[in-house]
PATIDO-457984 format. One record per residue (C-alpha): residue number from 1; x, y, z. Coordinates in steps of 0.1 Angstrom, whole numbers, plus 5000, padded with zeros to 4 digits. Layout:
% PATIDO-457984
REC   nr     X     Y     Z
REC  NUM     X     Y     Z
...
//
This chain:
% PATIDO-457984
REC   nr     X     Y     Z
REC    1  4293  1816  1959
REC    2  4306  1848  1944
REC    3  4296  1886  1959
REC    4  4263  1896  1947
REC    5  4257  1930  1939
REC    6  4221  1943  1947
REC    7  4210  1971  1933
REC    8  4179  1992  1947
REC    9  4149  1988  1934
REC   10  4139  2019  1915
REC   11  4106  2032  1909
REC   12  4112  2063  1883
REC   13  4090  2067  1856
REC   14  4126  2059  1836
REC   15  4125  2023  1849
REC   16  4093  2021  1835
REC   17  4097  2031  1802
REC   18  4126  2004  1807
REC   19  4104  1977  1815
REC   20  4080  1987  1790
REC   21  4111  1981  1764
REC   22  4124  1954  1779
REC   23  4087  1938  1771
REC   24  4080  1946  1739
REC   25  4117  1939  1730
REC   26  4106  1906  1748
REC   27  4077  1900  1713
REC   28  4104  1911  1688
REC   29  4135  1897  1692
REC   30  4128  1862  1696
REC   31  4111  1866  1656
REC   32  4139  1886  1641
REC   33  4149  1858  1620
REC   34  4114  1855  1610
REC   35  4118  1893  1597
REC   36  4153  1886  1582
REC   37  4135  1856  1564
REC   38  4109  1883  1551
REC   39  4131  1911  1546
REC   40  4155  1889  1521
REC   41  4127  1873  1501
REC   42  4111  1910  1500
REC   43  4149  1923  1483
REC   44  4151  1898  1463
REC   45  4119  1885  1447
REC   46  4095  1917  1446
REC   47  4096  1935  1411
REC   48  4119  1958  1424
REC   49  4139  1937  1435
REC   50  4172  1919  1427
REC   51  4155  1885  1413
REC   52  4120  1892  1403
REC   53  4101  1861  1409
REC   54  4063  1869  1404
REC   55  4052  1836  1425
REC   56  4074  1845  1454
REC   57  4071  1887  1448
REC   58  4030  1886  1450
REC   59  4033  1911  1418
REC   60  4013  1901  1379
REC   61  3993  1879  1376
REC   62  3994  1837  1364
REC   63  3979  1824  1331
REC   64  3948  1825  1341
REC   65  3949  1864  1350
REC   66  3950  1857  1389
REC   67  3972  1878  1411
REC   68  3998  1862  1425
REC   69  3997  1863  1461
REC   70  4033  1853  1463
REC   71  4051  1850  1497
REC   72  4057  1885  1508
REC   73  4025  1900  1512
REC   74  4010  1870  1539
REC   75  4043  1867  1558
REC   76  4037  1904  1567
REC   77  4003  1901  1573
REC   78  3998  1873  1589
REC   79  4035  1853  1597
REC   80  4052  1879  1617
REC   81  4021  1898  1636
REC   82  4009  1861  1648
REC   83  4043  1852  1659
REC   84  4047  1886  1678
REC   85  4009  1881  1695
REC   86  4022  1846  1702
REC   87  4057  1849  1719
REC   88  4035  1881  1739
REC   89  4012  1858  1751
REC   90  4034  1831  1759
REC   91  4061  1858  1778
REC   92  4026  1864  1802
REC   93  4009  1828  1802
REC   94  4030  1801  1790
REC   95  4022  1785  1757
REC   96  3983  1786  1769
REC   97  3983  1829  1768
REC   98  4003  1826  1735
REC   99  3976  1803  1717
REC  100  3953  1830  1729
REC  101  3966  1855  1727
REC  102  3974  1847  1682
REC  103  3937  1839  1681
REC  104  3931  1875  1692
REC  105  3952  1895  1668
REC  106  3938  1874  1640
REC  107  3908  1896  1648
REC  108  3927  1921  1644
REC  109  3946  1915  1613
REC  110  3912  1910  1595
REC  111  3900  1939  1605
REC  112  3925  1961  1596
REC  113  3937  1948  1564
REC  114  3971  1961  1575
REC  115  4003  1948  1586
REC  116  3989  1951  1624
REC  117  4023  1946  1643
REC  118  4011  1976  1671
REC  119  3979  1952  1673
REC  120  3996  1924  1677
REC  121  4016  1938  1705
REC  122  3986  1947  1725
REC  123  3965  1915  1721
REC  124  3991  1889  1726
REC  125  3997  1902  1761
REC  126  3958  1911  1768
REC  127  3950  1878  1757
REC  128  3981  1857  1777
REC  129  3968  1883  1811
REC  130  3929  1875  1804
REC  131  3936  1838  1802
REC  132  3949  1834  1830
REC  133  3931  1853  1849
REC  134  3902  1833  1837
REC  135  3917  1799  1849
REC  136  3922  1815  1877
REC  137  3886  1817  1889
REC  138  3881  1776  1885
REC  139  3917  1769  1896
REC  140  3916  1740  1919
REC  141  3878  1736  1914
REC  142  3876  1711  1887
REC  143  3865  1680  1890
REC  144  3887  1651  1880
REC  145  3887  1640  1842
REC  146  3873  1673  1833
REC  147  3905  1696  1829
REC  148  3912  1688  1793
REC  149  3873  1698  1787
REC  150  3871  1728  1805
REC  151  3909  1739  1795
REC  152  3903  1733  1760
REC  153  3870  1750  1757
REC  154  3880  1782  1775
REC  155  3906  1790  1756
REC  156  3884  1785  1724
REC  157  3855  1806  1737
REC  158  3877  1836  1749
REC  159  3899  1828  1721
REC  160  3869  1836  1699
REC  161  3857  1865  1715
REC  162  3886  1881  1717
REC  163  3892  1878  1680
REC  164  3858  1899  1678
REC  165  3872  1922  1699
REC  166  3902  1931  1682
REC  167  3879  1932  1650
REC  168  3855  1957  1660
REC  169  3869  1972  1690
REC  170  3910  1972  1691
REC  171  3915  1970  1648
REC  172  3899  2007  1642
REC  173  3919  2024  1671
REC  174  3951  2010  1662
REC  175  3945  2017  1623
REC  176  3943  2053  1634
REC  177  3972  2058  1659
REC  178  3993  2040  1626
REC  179  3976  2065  1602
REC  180  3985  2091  1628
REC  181  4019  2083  1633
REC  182  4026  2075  1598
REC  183  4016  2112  1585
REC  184  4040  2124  1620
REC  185  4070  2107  1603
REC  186  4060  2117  1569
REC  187  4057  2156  1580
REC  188  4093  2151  1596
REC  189  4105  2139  1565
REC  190  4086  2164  1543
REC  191  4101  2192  1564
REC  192  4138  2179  1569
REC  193  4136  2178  1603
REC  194  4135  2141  1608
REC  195  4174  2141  1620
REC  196  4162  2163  1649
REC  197  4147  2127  1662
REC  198  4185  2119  1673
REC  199  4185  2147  1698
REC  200  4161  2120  1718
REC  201  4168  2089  1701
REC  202  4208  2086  1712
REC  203  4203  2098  1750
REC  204  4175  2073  1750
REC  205  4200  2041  1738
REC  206  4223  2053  1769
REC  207  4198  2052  1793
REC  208  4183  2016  1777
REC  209  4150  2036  1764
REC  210  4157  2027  1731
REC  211  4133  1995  1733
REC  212  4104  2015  1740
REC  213  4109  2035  1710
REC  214  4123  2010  1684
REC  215  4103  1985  1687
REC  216  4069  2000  1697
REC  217  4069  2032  1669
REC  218  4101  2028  1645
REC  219  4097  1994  1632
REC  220  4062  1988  1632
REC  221  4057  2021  1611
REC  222  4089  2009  1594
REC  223  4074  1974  1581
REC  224  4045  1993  1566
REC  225  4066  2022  1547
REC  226  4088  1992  1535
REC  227  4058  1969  1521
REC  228  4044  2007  1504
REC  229  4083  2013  1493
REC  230  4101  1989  1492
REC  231  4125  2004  1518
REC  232  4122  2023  1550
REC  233  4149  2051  1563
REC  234  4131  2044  1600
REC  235  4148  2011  1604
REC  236  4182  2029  1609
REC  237  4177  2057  1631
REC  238  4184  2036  1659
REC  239  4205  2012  1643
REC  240  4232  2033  1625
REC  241  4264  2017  1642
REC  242  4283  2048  1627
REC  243  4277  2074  1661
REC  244  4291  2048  1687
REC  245  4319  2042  1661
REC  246  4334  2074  1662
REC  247  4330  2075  1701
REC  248  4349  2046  1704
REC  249  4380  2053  1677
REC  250  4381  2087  1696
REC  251  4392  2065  1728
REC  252  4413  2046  1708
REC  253  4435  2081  1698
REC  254  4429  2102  1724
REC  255  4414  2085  1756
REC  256  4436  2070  1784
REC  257  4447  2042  1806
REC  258  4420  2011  1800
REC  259  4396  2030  1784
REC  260  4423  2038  1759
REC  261  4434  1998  1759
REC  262  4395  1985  1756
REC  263  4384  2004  1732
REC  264  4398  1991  1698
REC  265  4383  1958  1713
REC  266  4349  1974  1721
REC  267  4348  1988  1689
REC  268  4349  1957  1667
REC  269  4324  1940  1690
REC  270  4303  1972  1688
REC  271  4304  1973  1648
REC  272  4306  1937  1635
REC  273  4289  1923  1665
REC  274  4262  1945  1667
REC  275  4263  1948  1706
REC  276  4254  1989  1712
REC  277  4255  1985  1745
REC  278  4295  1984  1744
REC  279  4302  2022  1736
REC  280  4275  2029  1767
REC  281  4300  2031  1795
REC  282  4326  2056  1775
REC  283  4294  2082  1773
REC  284  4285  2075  1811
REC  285  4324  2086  1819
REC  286  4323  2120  1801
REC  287  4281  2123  1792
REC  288  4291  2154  1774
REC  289  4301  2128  1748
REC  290  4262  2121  1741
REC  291  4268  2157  1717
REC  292  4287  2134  1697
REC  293  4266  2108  1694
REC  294  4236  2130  1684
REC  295  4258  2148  1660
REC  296  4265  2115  1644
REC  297  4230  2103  1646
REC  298  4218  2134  1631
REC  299  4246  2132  1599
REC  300  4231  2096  1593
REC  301  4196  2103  1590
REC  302  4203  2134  1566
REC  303  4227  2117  1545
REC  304  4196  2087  1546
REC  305  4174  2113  1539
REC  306  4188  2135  1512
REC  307  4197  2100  1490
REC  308  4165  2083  1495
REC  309  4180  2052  1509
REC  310  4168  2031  1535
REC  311  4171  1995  1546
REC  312  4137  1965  1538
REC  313  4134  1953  1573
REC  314  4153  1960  1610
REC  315  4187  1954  1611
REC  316  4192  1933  1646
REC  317  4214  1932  1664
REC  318  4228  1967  1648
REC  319  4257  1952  1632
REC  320  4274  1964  1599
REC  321  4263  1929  1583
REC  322  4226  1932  1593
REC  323  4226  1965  1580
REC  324  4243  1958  1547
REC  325  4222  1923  1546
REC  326  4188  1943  1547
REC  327  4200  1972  1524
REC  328  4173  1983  1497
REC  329  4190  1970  1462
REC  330  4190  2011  1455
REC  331  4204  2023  1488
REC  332  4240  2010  1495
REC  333  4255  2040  1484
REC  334  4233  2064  1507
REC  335  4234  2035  1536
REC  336  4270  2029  1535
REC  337  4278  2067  1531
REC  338  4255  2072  1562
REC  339  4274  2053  1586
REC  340  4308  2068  1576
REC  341  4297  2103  1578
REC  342  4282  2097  1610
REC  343  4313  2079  1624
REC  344  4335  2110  1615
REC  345  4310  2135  1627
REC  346  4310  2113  1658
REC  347  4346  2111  1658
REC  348  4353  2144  1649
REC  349  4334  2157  1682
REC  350  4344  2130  1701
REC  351  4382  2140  1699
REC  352  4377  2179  1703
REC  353  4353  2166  1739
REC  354  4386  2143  1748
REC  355  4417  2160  1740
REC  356  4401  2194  1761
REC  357  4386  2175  1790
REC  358  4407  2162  1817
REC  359  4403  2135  1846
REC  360  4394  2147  1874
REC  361  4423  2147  1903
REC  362  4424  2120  1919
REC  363  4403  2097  1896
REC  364  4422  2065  1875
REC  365  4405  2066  1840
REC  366  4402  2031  1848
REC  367  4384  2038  1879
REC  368  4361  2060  1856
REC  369  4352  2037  1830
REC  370  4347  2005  1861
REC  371  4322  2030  1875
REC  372  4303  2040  1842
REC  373  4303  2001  1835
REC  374  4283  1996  1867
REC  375  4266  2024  1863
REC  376  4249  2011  1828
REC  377  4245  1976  1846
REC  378  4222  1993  1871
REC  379  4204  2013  1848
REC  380  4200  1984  1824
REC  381  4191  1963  1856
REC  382  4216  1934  1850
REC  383  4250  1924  1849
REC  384  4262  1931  1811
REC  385  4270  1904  1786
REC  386  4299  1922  1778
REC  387  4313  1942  1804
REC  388  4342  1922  1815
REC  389  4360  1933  1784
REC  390  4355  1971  1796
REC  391  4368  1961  1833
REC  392  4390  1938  1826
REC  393  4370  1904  1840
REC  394  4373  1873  1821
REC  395  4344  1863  1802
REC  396  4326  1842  1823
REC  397  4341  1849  1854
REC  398  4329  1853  1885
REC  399  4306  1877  1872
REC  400  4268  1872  1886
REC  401  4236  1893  1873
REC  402  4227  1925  1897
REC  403  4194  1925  1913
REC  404  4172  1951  1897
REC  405  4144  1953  1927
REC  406  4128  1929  1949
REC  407  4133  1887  1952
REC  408  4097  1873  1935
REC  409  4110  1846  1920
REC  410  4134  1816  1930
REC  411  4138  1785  1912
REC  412  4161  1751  1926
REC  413  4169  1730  1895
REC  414  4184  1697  1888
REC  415  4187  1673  1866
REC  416  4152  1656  1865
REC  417  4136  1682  1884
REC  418  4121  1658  1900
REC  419  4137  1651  1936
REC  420  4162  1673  1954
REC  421  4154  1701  1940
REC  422  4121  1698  1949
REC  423  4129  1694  1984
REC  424  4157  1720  1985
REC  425  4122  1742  1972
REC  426  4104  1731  2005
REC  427  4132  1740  2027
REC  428  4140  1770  2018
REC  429  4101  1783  2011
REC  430  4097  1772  2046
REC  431  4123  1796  2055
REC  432  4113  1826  2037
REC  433  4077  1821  2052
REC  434  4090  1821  2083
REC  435  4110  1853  2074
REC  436  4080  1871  2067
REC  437  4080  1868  2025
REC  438  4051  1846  2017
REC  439  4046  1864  1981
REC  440  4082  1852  1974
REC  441  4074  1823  1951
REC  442  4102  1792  1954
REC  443  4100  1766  1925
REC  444  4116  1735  1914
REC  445  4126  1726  1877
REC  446  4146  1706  1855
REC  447  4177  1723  1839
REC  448  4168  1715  1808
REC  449  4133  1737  1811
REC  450  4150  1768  1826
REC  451  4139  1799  1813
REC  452  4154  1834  1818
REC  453  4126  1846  1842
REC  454  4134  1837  1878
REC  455  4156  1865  1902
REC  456  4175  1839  1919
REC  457  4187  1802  1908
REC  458  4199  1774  1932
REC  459  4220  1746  1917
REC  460  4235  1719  1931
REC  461  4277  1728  1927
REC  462  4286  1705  1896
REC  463  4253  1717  1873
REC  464  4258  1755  1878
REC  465  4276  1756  1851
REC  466  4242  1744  1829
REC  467  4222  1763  1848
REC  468  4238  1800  1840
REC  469  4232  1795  1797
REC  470  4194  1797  1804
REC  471  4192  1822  1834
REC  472  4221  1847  1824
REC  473  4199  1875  1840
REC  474  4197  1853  1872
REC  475  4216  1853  1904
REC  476  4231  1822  1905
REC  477  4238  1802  1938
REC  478  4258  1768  1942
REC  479  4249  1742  1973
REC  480  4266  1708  1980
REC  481  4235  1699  1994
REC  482  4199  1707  1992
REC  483  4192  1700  2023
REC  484  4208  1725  2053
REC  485  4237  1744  2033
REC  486  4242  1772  2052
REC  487  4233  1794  2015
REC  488  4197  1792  2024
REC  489  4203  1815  2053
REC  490  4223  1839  2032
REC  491  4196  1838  2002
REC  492  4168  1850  2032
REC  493  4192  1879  2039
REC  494  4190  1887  2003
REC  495  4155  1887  2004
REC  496  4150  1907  2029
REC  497  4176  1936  2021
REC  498  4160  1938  1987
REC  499  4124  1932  1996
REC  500  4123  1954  2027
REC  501  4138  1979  2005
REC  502  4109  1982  1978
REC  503  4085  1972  2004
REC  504  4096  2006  2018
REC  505  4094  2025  1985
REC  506  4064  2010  1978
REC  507  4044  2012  2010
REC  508  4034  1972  2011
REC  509  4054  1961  2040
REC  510  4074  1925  2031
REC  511  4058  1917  2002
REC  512  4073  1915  1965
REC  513  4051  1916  1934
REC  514  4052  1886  1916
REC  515  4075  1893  1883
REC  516  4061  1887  1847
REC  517  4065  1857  1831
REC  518  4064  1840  1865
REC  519  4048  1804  1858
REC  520  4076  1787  1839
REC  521  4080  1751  1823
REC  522  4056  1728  1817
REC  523  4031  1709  1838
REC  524  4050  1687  1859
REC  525  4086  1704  1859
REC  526  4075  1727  1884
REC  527  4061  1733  1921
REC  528  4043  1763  1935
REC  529  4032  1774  1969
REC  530  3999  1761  1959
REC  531  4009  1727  1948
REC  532  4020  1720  1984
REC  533  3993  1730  1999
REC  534  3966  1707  1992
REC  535  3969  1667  2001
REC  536  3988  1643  1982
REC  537  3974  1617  1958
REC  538  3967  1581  1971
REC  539  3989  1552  1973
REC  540  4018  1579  1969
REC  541  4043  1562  1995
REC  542  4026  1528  2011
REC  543  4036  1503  2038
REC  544  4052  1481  2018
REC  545  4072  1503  2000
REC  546  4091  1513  2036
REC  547  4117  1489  2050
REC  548  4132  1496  2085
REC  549  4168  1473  2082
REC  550  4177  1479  2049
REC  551  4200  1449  2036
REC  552  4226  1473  2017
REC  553  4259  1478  2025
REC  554  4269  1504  1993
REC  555  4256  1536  1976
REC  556  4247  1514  1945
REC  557  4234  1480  1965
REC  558  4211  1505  1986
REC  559  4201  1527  1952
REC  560  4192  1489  1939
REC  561  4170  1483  1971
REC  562  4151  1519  1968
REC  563  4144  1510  1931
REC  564  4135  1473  1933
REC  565  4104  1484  1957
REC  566  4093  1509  1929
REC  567  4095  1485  1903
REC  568  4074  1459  1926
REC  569  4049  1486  1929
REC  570  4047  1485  1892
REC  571  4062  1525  1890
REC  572  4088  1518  1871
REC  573  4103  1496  1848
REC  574  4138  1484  1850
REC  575  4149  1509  1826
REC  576  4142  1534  1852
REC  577  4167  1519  1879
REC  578  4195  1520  1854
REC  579  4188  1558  1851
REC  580  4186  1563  1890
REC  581  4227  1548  1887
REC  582  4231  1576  1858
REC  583  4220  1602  1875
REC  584  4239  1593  1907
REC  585  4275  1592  1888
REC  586  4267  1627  1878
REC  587  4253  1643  1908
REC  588  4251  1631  1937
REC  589  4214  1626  1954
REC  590  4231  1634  1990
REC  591  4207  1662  2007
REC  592  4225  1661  2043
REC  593  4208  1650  2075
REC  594  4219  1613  2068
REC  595  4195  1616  2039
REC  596  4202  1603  2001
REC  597  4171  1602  1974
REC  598  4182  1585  1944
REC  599  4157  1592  1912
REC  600  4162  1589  1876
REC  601  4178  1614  1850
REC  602  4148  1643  1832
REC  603  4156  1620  1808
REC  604  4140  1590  1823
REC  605  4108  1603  1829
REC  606  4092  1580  1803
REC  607  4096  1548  1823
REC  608  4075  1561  1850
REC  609  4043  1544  1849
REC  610  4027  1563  1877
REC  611  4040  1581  1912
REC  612  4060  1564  1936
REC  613  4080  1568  1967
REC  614  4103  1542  1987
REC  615  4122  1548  2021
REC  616  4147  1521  2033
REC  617  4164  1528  2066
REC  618  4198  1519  2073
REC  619  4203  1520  2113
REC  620  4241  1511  2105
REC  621  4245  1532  2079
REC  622  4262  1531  2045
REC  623  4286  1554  2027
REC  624  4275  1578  2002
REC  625  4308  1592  1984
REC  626  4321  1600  2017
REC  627  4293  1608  2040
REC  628  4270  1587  2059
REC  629  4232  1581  2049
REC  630  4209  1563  2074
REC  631  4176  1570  2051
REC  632  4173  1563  2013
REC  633  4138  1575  1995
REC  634  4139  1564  1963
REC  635  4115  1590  1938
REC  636  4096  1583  1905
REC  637  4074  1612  1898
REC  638  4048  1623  1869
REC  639  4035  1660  1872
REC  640  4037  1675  1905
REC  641  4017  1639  1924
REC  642  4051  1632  1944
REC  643  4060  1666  1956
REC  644  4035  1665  1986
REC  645  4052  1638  2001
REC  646  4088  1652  1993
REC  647  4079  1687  2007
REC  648  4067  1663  2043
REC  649  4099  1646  2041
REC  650  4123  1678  2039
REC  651  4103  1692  2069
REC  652  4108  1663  2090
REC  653  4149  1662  2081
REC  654  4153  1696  2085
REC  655  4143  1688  2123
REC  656  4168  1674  2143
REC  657  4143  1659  2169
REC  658  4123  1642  2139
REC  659  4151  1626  2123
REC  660  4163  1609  2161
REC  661  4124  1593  2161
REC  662  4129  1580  2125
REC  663  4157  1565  2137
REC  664  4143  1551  2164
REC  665  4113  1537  2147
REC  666  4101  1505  2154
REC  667  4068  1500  2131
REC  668  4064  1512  2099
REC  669  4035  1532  2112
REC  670  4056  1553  2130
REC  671  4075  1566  2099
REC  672  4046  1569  2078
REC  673  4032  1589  2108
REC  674  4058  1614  2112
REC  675  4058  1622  2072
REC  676  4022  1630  2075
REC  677  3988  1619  2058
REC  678  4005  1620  2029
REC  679  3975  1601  2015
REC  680  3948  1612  2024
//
């Protein structure tokens, strides 16, 4: 496993605003092809535009002297703001809080008649947060046959009265802080002092508080000017790629060593890729170099300002494509003059800054520039996407993400999510307990339903490599085995040097607040603490479905035998055994302690009929690619019903003592006994 790097957790009203952007970048991003969509129909179909198309444009009127409503004016009012309420929802509650939390803003889109993207970003949440606290009062406490009723129907009836809230209640108040911050903007530009906003705006993309202000202020306010206009100048205060430009071709001519070598590279990922966060780490080296950022930013916006140019929707990522893409069909002069008089004003500092500042004694410049790249990963609070090009790594090296604060959320994930994992869940949540981190939530999931929410990930050695696409944010850990690799002890450590840490700041002593986002994938591709807790389901893992003298003398003859009792059970069908021989030649099902539990691929999971487990016993033992397995549990599982009985068997093979009585068994009641009233 490679060195992770755990930053402290921070607490600063900095890290804050951070999160706070992080969020509501969170609601945006995920939709900016949504806004691309609109912002190209908008420049080329409105009347202004460069193919007037009255249908599409929503401008004149048809034969019968109707407006045309065309496509511009409802994807603004309604597409995008319902999209944005729904991904906030959904980032809180799953799909549940983002159903939710779109029925609220449709309140509030009614009820302001506006384009209500601020709105949208503070009902989506609320409504994702209110749901679930809701379920959260009848949460175990239905009865049977009832969930669908009661699910359905509390989501409708908060739904709905939400809806009225952001009507009557959330519409008027976000009308007026638009209003309000509308006539700010327009006083700024009235008065020419709407460059000044650089002298924050630039700082603020080096310290990763850009989110905070780009996408809750400029391009909200932005998407109204540009439906009233046509165009909006606010769209590019931020995205102008122009200031880090010049920063960057100053190190190309006058920097050193490998901030002199990386920069050319940096600087066409920077301007054609659109990544910002490249030119970061050459300001954290000499921050004096922020003055030429903000005199480029500044040169932008005037040169925006004084030709009345300005882009139809944001330009993400800030690349010189999605800027030229979204130009206004009268602005590519002013836009394109913009960005290269704000590169040479940034250049043109930039230089004077490098050629009279020297390195201090003692100090490699590429010692400097390693140090500035770690120092933006810990501000940012994760490893960067592209900081092996500044230090020299290769792209998808050893590189891991860096801790940002405390351990809340761990996930194991395999193939099916099914089996091992879920027992490399119990083990290790047994051992955080026991550590003294109960809050510390330990899941299991499929790879294929891995979202970029959990702190640490636990793979088995040949799927890492699927895992880290989904969970770049993520620490990621390899095992050979689920069930005693010696990781698990080195994964507590982690928790407690990180946890103890913010329990310190924080004044809770070893516990970690559970992240947002937590609950991830859908029913039945994940396990909480609370799923383990209450008894299994009946009929689970019967007498008949445990043989003692097991009549296999192979990994596949014994995978075979495990199957053969599910499918007499009537689990399975046989199309479900051939999977259990997939997933096998892929990864092995080999958890350690003599123990092997072959199960199907994720997907298989259509030729479960219901929940099943089988145990065979081999007292000879058979080899398993090389190591010896006495015990072979074969798994079929729908939802979470099988878990129960997994999370009993990973306790009992985790005990030396235990496993010596199952192999000295003589009655099926004695095994059945020592995994527990599993049934019950």
């Amino acid at each position: 496993m490679a060195t992770e790097t755990v930053a402290k957790p921070r607490t600063s009203m900095r890290v804050g605003v951070q999160k706070f952007g992080t969020f509501l970048s969170g609601m945006i991003m995920p939709n900016i092809g949504a806004f691309i969509a609109w912002g190209l129909i908008t420049a080329l179909f409105i009347e202004k535009g460069w193919i007037p198309v009255p249908q599409l444009g929503g401008f004149g009127t048809d034969a019968e002297g109707v407006p045309n409503t065309g496509l511009v004016g409802p994807m603004i009012t309604y597409l995008l703001p319902l999209l944005i309420a729904y991904t906030g929802g959904r980032m809180v509650y799953d799909v549940r809080g983002g159903v939710v939390g779109a029925i609220g803003t449709m309140g509030v889109i009614v009820g302001a008649g506006i384009p209500m993207f601020i709105g949208a970003m503070i009902m989506g949440p609320l409504g994702g947060w209110t749901m679930k606290k809701i379920d959260s009062i009848w949460d175990g406490k239905i009865r049977p046959g009832f969930e669908m009723l009661v699910n359905n129907f509390s989501a409708g009836i908060w739904g709905a009265l939400l809806a009225m809230l952001g009507f009557y209640g959330i519409s008027p108040l976000v009308t007026a802080f638009s209003t309000a911050a509308g006539n700010g903007v327009q006083f700024l530009v009235n008065n020419g002092l709407l460059p000044l906003t650089s002298i924050f705006i630039e700082p603020a993309k080096v310290l990763f508080l850009n989110n905070a202000i780009n996408h809750g202020v400029l391009t909200p306010l932005g998407i109204q000017q540009s439906l009233e206009q046509g165009k909006s100048i606010l769209f590019l205060l931020e995205a102008n790629p122009g200031p880090g430009l010049g920063i960057l071709l100053a190190y190309m001519f006058f920097g050193k060593g490998l901030a002199k070598a990386s920069a050319p590279g940096a600087a066409i990922i920077h301007f054609f890729g659109g990544i910002h966060e490249i030119y970061f780490p050459y300001v954290l080296m000499k921050p004096i170099l922020i003055l030429a950022a903000i005199g480029g930013g500044m040169t932008g916006i005037a040169t925006l300002a004084i030709t009345n140019s300005g882009l139809v929707a944001p330009a993400a990522p800030g690349s010189i494509i999605a800027v030229v893409a979204q130009t206004a069909r009268d602005s590519y002069f002013g836009v394109i003059l913009s960005v290269l008089l704000a590169t040479t004003v940034s250049f043109l500092i930039a230089s004077v800054i490098l050629r009279s500042s020297k390195t201090p004694e003692g100090e490699a410049e590429e010692d400097g520039l390693s140090a500035a790249t770690s120092k933006m990963e810990a501000m940012k609070g994760k490893k960067s996407s592209v900081s092996s090009l500044l230090t020299g790594g290769s792209a998808g090296g050893g590189g891991v993400a860096v801790l940002s604060g405390p351990v809340s959320n761990i996930v194991f994930a395999c193939d099916a999510g099914m089996g091992s994992s879920a027992m490399g869940a119990s083990v290790l949540r047994n051992k955080i307990r026991a550590a003294g981190f109960p809050d510390v939530k330990v899941t299991n999931s499929a790879i294929a339903n891995l979202s970029d929410t959990y702190d640490i990930v636990i793979t088995h050695q040949d799927l890492t490599e699927r895992a880290m696409p989904a969970t770049g944010s993520a620490v990621h850990v390899s095992v050979d085995n689920f069930m005693n690799s010696p990781r698990y002890d080195e994964i507590v450590e982690l928790v407690k040097g990180s946890n103890s840490d913010a329990s310190a700041d924080q004044g809770a002593p070893g516990a970690a607040a559970p992240a947002a986002g937590a609950v991830a994938g859908a029913a039945g591709d994940t396990i909480s603490d609370t799923d383990l807790e209450g008894a299994g389901p009946a009929g689970i893992l019967v007498a008949d479905s445990v043989v003692l003298n097991g009549k296999a003398t192979t990994r596949d003859a014994a995978i075979d035998e495990a199957g053969r009792l599910l499918l007499a059970r009537g689990a399975v069908d046989t199309g479900y055994l051939d999977a259990m021989h997939e997933r096998e030649e892929s990864v092995s099902t080999y958890m350690g302690s003599f123990l092997a539990i072959p199960h199907g691929t994720n997907a298989a999971k259509d030729h479960i009929m219901k929940s099943a487990v089988s145990v065979v016993r081999y007292p000879d033992g058979i080899d398993w690619n090389g190591k010896e397995v006495k015990f072979v549990v074969g798994v079929a599982g729908i939802n979470n019903e099988h878990l129960h009985i997994l999370s009993s068997i990973a306790k009992v093979f985790t005990n030396k003592a235990q496993v010596a009585q199952l192999e000295s068994a003589t009655t099926v009641e004695e095994v059945l006994d020592l995994f527990g009233k599993v049934n019950s």
